[in-house]
N, C-alpha and C positions, 0 to 999 in steps of 0.2 A: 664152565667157569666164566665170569665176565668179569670181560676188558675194557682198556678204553686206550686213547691215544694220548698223548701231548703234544700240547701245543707249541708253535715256537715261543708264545708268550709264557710257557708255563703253567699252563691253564688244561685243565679235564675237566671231562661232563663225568662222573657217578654213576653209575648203571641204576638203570629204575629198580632191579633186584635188591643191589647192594641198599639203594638208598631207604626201601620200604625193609627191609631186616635191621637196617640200624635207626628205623623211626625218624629220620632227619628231613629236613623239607626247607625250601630256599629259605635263608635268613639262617640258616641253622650254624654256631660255629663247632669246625673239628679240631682234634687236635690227632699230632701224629707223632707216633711214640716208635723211636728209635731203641729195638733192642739189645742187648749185647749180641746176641749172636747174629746177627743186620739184619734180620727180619723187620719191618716197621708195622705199625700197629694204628689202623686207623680209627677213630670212636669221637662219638657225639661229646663236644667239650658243655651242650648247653642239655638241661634236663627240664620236665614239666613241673610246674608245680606240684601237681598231683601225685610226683614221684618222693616226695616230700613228708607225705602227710604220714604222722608220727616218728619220726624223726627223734625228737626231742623226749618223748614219752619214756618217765621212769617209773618204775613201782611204786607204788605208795605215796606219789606226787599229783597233790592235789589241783588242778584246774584256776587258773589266775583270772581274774577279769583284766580289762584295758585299765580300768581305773585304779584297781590295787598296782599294775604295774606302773601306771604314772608317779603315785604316791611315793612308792620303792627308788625311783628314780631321784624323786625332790629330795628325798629322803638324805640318798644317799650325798647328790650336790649340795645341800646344805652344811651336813657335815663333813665334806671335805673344803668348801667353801671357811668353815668357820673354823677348820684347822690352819687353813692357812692364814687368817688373820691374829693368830695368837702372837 
């Protein structure tokens, strides 16, 4: 099982095991989850992009360009724009 020390400052190194099972790597931020029963739960607070991809994806939703999404956008600012001038 791997350990590590604490520092007087508060501070641990990550065991290279632990570190390469939770895919994390310097720069990386954790987060650490306090259970009810005090167990604490350590996990990558940051994910990859690529962890991402479809995400959003619904049945029968069809594919938007940049440009209709700008459109939607002005769309929408104008008309809320021009409610508030009434």
């Amino acid at each position: 099982m791997p350990s590590a020390t604490l520092t007087s400052k508060g501070q641990t190194t990550i065991p290279r095991e632990v570190r390469e099972h939770l895919g994390i790597r310097t720069g990386d931020r954790l987060d650490f989850v306090i259970n009810p029963d005090g167990t604490v739960m350590l996990r990558p607070a940051t994910i990859q992009v690529s962890e991402l991809k479809g995400i959003l994806h619904r049945k029968k939703m069809k594919p938007v360009s940049v440009r209709e999404m700008d459109d939607a956008i002005q769309k929408h600012v104008r008309r809320k724009y021009l409610r508030g001038r009434r």
